[in-house]
N, C-alpha and C positions, 0 to 999 in steps of 0.2 A: 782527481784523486779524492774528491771530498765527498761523500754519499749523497744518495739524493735527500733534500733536504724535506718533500713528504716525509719520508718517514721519521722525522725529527717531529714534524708535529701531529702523527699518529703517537707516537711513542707519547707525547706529554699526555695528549686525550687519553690513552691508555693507562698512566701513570695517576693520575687525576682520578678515573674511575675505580682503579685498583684500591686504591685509600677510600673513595667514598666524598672525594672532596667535591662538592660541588659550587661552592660559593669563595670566589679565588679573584686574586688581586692581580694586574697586570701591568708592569714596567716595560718602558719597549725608548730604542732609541728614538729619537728625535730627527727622523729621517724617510727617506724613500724607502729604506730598507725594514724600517721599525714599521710603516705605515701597510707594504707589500705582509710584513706579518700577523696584521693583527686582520687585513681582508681575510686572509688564508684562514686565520687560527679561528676567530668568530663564529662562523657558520659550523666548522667542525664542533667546537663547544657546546653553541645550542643544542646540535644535533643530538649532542652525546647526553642533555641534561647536563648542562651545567653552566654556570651564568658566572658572568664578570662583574663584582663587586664595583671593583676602584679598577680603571684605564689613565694610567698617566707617563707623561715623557718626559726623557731625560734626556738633558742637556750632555752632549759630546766637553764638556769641562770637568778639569779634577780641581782647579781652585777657581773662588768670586772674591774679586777686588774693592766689589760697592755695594753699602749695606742693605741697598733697593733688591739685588741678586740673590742676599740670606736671606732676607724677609720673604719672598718668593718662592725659597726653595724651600723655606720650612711651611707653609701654608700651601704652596702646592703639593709636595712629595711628602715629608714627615709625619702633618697632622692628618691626611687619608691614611697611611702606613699606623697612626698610632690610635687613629679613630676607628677602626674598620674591624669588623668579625673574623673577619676573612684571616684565615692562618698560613693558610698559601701563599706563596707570592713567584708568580713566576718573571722572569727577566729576559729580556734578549735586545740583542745590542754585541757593539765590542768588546774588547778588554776595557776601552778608557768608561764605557758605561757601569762598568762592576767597579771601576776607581770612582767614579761619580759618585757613585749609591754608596760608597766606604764613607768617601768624606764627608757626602751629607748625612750621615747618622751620627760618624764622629764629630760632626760639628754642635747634633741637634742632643748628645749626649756623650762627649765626651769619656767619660767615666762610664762604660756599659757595667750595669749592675743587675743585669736579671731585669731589663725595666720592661713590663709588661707588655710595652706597646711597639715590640723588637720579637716578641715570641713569637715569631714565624718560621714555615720551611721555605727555603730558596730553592724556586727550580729554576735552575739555569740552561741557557741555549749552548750548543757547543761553538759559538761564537767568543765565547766571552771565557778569558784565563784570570784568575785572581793574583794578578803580579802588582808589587806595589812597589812605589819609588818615592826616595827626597824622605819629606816630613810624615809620610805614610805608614814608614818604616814603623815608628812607633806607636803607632793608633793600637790599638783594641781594636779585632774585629771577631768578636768570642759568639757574637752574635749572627755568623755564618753556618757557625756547629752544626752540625746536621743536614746542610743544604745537601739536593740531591741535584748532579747535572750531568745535562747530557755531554757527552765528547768522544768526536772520534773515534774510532775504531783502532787501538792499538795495541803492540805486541811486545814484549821484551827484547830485545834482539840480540844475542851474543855477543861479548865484548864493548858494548854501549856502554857499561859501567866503567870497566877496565881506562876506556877511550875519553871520559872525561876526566878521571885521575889523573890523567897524562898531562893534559891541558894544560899549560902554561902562556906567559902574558905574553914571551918570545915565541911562541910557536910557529907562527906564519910572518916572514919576513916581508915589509914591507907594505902588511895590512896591519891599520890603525885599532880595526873594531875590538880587536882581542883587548888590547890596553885600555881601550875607555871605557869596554863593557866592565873589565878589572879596575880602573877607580871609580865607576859609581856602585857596583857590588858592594866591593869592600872597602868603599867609603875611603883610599889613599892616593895617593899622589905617583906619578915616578917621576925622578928629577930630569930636567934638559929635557923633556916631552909632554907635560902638561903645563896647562898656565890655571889648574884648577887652584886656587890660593885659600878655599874656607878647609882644606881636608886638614884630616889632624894627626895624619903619619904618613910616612912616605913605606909605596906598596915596595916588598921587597923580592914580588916571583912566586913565593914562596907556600902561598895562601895557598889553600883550600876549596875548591866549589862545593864540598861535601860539607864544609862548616856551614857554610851558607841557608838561613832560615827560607822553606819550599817558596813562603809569598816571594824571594828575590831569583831566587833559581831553584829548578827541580830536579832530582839529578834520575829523574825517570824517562824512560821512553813517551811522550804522551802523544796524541793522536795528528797536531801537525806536523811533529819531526815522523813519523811514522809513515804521514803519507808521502814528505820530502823523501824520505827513504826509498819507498817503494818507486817515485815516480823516477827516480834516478837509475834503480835498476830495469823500470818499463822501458826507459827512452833507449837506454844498452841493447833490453831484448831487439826494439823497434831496429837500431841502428843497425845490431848484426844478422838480422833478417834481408837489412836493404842491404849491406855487404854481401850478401848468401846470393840473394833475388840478381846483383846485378853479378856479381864475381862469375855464377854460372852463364849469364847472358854475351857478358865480352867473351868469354872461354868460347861461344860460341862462334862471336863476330872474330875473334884471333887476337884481341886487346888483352893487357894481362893485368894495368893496374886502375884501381876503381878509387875514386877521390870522393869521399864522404865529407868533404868542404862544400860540394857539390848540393847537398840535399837541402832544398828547402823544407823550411820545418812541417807546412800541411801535408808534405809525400810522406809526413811519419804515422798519418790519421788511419790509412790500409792497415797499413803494419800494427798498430797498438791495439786496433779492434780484436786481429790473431793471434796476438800473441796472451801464455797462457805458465806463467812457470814459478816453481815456489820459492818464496823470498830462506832469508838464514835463519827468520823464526817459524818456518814448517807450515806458513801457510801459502795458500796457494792465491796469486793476483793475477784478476783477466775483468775483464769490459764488454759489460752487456753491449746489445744491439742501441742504445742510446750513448754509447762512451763513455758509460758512466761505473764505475769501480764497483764489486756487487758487495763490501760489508756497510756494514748498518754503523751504527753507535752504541758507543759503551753507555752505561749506565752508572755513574760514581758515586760514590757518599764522602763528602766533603768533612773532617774528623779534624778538631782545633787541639790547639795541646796554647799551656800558658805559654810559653816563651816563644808563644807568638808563630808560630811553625804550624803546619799543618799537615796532613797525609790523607792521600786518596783510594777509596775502597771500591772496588769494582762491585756492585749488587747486583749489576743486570744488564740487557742486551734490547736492543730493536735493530730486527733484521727482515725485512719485509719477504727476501732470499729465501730465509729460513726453514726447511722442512719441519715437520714432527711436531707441527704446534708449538714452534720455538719462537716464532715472528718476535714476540714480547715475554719478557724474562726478570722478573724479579727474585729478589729474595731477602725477602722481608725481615726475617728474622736475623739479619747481621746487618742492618741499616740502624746505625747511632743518631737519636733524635737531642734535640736539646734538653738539656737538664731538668727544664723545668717541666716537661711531657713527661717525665720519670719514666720514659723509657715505653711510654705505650702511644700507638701511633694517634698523633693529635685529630679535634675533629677542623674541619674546616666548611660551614654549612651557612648557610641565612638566620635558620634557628636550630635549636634543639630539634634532634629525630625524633619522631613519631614513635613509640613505645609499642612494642607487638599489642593488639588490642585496639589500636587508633590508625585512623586513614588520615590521607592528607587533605587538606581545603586549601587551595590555593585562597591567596588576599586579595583582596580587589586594590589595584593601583599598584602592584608590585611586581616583581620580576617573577617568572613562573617556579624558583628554586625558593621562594619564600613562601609559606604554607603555614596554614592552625594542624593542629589536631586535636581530629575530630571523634568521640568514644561511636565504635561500632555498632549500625544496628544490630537491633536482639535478632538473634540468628546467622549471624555472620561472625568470624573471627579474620584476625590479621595475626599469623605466626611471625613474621619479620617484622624490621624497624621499616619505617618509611615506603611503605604501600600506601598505591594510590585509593584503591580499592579493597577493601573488605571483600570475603569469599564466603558464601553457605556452605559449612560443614553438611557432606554428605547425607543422604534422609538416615541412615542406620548409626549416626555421630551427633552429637550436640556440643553447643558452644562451653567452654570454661566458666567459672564465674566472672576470670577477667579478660575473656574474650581471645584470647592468646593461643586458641590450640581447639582442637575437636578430639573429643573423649567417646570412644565406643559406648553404645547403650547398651545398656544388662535388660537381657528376655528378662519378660515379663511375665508371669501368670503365677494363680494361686495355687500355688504347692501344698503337698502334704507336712515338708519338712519346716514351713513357717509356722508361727506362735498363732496368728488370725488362722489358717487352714487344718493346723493341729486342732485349735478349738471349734471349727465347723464342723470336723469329721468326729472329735468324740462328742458333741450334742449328738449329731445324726446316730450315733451307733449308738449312745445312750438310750434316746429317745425309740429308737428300735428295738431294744433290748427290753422295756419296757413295755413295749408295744406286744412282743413276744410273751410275757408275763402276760397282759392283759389275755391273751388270744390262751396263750392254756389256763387260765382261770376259767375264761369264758369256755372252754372245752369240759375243762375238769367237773365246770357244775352247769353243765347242759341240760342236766334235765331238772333245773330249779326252774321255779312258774315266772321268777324274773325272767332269765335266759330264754324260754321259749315265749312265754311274751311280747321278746320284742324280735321275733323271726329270728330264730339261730343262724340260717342261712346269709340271710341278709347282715349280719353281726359279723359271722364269720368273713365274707367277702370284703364287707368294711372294714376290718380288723386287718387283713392279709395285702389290700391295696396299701392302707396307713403305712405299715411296713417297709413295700416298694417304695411310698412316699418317701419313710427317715432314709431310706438307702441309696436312693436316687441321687441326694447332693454328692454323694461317691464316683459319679461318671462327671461331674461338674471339676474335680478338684484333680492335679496334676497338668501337667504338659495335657495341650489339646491334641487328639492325633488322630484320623482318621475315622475309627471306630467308635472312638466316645464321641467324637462331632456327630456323627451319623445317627447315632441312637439315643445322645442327652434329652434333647429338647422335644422327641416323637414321646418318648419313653417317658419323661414327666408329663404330658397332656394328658396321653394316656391313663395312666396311673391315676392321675388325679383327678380325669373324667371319672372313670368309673366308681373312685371317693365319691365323690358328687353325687351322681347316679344313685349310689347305696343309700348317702343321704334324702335323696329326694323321692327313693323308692321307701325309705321309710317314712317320710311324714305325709308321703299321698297315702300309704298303707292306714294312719290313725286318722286321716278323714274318711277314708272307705268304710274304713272298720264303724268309727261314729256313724255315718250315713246309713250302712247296713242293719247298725241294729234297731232303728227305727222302723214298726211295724209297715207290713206291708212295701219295705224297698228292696229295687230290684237290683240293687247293689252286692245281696250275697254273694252272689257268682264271682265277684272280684276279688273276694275277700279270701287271699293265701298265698301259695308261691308263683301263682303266673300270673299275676299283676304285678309282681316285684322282681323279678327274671324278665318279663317282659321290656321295664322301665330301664334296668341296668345293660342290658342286652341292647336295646336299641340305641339308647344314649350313647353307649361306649363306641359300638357300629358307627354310628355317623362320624365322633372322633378319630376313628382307625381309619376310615376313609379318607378322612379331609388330611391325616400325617401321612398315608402312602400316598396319594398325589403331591404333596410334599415334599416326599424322597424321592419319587420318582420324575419329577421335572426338576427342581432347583434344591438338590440336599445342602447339609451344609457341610462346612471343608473346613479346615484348620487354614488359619489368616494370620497374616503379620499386619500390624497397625507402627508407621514408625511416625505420624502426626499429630498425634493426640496428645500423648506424650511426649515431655520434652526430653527427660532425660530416660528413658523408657522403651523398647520395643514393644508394643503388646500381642504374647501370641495369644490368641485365641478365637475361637470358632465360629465361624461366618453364618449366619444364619440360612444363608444362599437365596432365601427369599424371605423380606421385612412383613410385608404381606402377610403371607404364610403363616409365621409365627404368629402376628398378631391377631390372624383365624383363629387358631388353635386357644389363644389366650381369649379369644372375644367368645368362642363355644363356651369354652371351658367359664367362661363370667355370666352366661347367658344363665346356666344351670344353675351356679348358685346364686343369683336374684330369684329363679324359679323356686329355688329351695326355700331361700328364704322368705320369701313372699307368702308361699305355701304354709311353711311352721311358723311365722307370726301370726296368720289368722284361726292357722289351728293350735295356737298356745294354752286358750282358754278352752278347749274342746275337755271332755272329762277323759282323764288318761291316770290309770293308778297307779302311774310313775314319772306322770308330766314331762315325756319327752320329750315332747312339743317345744318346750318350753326351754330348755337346753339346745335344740338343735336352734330352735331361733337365736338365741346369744352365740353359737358357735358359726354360723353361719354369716352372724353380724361381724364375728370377728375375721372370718376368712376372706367375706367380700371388702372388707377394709384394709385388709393386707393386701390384698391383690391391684385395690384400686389405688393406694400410694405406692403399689410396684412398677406401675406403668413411667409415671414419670421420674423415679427415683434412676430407672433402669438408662431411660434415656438422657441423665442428666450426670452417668459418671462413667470412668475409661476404666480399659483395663480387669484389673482382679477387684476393681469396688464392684464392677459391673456382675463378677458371677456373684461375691459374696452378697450384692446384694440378692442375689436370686436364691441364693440357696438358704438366707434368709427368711423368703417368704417363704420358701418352701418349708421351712422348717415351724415356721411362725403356723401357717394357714394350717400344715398336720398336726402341731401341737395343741391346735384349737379345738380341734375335731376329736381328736384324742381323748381331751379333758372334759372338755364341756359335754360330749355325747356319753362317755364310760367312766367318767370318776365317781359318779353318784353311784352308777349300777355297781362299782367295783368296790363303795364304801357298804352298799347293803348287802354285797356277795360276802363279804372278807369281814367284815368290823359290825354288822348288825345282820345278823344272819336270821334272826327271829322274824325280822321282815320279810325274808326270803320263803314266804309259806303260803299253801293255796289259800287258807283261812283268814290273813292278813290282805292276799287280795282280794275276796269277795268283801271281807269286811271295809274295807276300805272305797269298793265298787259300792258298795249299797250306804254308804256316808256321804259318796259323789252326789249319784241319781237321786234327787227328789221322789 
């Protein structure tokens, strides 16, 4: 009638992990039976993660007569119990083992005060009832409060209440037990029937079992009367089955009476396996294929009141039976802890958990539940307490500051609507706007002997690439997407090729020109528009070539970078070939060292407006820019990485801009007197010796 006792100690492992308790003290009797528990209970423990502090035994004794037995039981049982971490304490054993453990606290502290080293939970086996007798009566046991235990499976049953009210000392004539259980209860005498002589009033019938405080009697159904109960009605069912079984057999043989004196008790083992039928509290009793009764155990909370009385709160269930994910059944939120837990479930651990952020380290020389913690590597978080392991937040997540959680990365790239990309784009449209000014100045007064001078043509073409130049960091800025990938980085080589080009079809034009006018060279022929169409024309062609093979093997694509940055996606535009680009860049470098190389030795040449001399300084400054853009480009992520490009780009057109048209656009605009055929021959024949 009694459950299987598996599932007693699946239920504590389950109760154990449900709390988090892992580091847990263990009382057990002092016995074949305590020793049969703790093989069983051990291995399921480890299993489960969780480790036994303190293992010690208890003496089947409720009093010691000799002061060698105190000194023994406070240095073995009390000072583990009042030295240990461990807030758990589970027990199993009998009833007289929960009388043991009473008296040895009430000895080791009489007076329970809240003493620290008492603040424990009791889980108890459903072995063990807290009935106390004699000198016990008066203890203090405040320090039980909130024990949780297991016990039997039991039910209220009709009339049970009714039927101990009744109870009287005369009830059953000629049995003793009623009377004597009646004066040690309630502590009296009856006269002419006991020789008890220390009582201090004589019993008059008349008491109470309902007066009676829970530690001396319960006046509840609990889970051994429960299963006396049921096994009383099993053996009925069993009986009148074998009455049925044989009453129809003789009926057959021609015999009429059947004598149930007759049955030995094992012909009852058939019968009890079939039978199946529901007791008077509505549940239903039947016996698996092993004999064995199929409820499980209750679940109780153990609830103290001062006058020393108690009351038992069912929280929960282990039914191994059980359908519907019911096997195990708490319910936390009506389980009364002790006072001094204020009411939040205590911990019971080797040390403090691990804080979300930190892993565990196990200690060297310790039981595997005792552990450092350890702060997460950089790039790993721990969202819970007590992981063993740290985890990499996802590549498109990054770690917390304090490692606790993975935070989505915000896209990345240089927008129009930021303060840096706001001020890229109005330079660049500034700077264009400008550039526009310069090109209709330079339109406007075309036919001055500065303007044609310096090849209108070739001004123009240079003026209108510049242009493309300021405008060009406009396909660099916003979200990367297809189309600006595709056409950014052809489309600035380009462009800036053909800058180049212009420039270096102008200062090979002031050595030809030099060269030519020296008698007798065969240089004239060169000297006008198809030596300088020629130069921009071919230059730019080889450019346009080397970007469509570009595009057309490996273009570039809009990318996600989620490594570079840590808290960061980077979108932005794939080059599709590293190579490639650095072609386009190493052309594009080639030309102006050609440039400039060229306008440094022709600085000193005679030019009656020394442009020689400008293109040299603005040429020093473009190939400067470009040559700290290489490794600036390579050395940052993200949106540093365009701004720095559109940088240069803005830096190297702004050079060209200045240093090649600011002079000419001071003597178009602000000394125009300069601006006359007379001032240049005069100024020619100042030159030439």
């Amino acid at each position: 009638m009694v459950p299987n006792e598996t599932q007693q100690y699946i239920g504590i492992v389950r109760l154990l992990k449900h709390f988090g308790w892992t580091w847990v003290g263990l009382f057990v009797v002092n016995g074949d039976s305590g020793e049969h528990f703790l093989e069983v209970l051990e291995p399921l423990l480890s299993q489960n993660g969780i480790c036994l502090a303190v293992t010690k035994r208890i003496k089947k004794q409720s009093y010691w007569n000799r002061w060698e037995e105190v000194m023994d039981l406070i240095s073995n049982v009390f000072q583990p119990l009042a030295h240990s971490k461990a807030r758990a304490f589970v027990i199993y054993g009998e009833s007289m083992t929960a009388i043991s453990l009473i008296t040895q606290v009430a000895l080791a502290d009489f007076e329970y005060k809240e003493n620290a080293a008492l603040r424990k939970v009791w889980i108890t086996t459903a072995q063990i009832d807290f009935v106390l007798t004699g000198l016990q009566w008066g203890w203090d046991y405040q320090f039980l409060h909130g024990a949780i235990s297991f016990t039997i499976h039991s039910k209220e049953i009709p009339g049970f209440q009714t039927f101990l009210h009744d109870i009287k000392p005369d009830w059953t004539k000629g049995d003793g037990f009623c009377k004597e259980f009646w004066e040690q209860a309630f502590f009296c005498s009856f006269l002419n029937y006991s020789k008890k002589k220390n009582a201090y009033k004589v019993c008059s019938g008349q008491e109470r079992l309902e007066s009676l405080p829970a530690p001396i009697f319960e006046m509840h159904m609990l889970g051994h009367s429960y299963g006396i109960y049921n096994a009383v009605y099993a053996i009925g069912h069993a009986l009148h089955a074998i009455y049925t079984s044989r009453a129809k057999h003789r009926a057959v043989a021609g015999k009429k009476k059947v004598d149930l004196q007759e049955v030995q008790p094992w012909q009852l083992h058939l019968f009890l396996q079939g039978i199946s039928f529901n007791n008077s509290a509505g549940e239903t009793v039947s016996f698996n294929e092993k004999m064995e009764i199929g409820a499980g155990f209750d679940i109780t909370n153990l609830v103290t009141f001062p006058n020393r009385s108690f009351h038992r709160v069912k929280v929960g269930q282990v039914n191994r039976n059980a359908l519907g994910g019911e096997e195990f059944i708490i319910h936390e939120d009506i389980i009364e802890w002790q006072t001094s837990f204020n009411q939040s479930v205590p911990l019971s651990l080797c040390n403090d958990p691990c804080v979300p952020g930190y892993q565990k380290k196990k200690k060297e020389g310790k039981k595997f539940c005792c552990y450092d913690c350890m702060l997460c590597p950089e790039g790993k978080i721990s969202s819970q307490k007590d992981l063993d392991d740290c985890i990499k937040c996802p590549e498109d997540h990054y770690p917390s500051k304090v490692q606790d959680q993975c935070i989505p990365k915000e896209m990345s790239f240089l927008s129009f609507e930021e303060p840096l990309g706001i001020s890229l784009a109005s330079v660049a449209v500034s700077f264009a706007l400008i550039t526009v000014s310069v090109l209709g100045t330079f339109i406007k007064h075309r036919d001055t002997p500065i303007v044609k001078a310096n090849n209108r043509n070739i001004t123009y073409s240079l003026l209108t690439s510049l242009l493309l130049c300021f405008l060009c960091p406009l396909l660099f800025l916003g979200r990367p997407k297809e189309v600006t990938c595709f056409f950014q980085q052809s489309a600035f080589g380009i462009i800036f090729t053909v800058a180049v080009s212009c420039i270096l079809a102008k200062t090979i034009t002031v050595v030809v020109a030099f060269i030519a006018t020296k008698p007798g060279s065969k240089m004239r022929k060169w000297v006008g528009k198809r030596l300088t169409n020629c130069i921009v024309l071919s230059c730019s062609i080889v450019q346009m070539c080397i970007c469509a093979v570009w595009l057309g093997i490996t273009p570039p694509f809009p990318d996600i970078d989620t490594k570079s940055m840590a808290e960061e996606i980077i979108v932005e535009c794939n080059e599709g070939s590293v190579t490639m680009f650095y072609i386009v860049l190493g052309y594009m470098g080639l030309l102006s060292l050609i440039s400039l190389t060229v306008a440094f030795f022709a600085r000193k040449l005679p030019d009656s407006f020394n442009e020689a001399k400008f293109i040299t300084f603005s040429m020093l400054i473009f190939c400067s820019v470009w040559v700290s853009f290489v490794p600036s480009y390579q050395s940052t992520n993200g949106k540093c990485t365009v701004a720095v490009e559109i940088f240069s780009i803005l830096a190297s057109s702004a050079a060209l801009l200045a240093c090649v048209f600011s002079p000419k656009c001071y003597i178009i605009v602000l000394r125009p007197e300069l601006n006359k055929r007379e001032q240049l021959i005069r100024r020619k024949k100042e030159i030439v010796p």
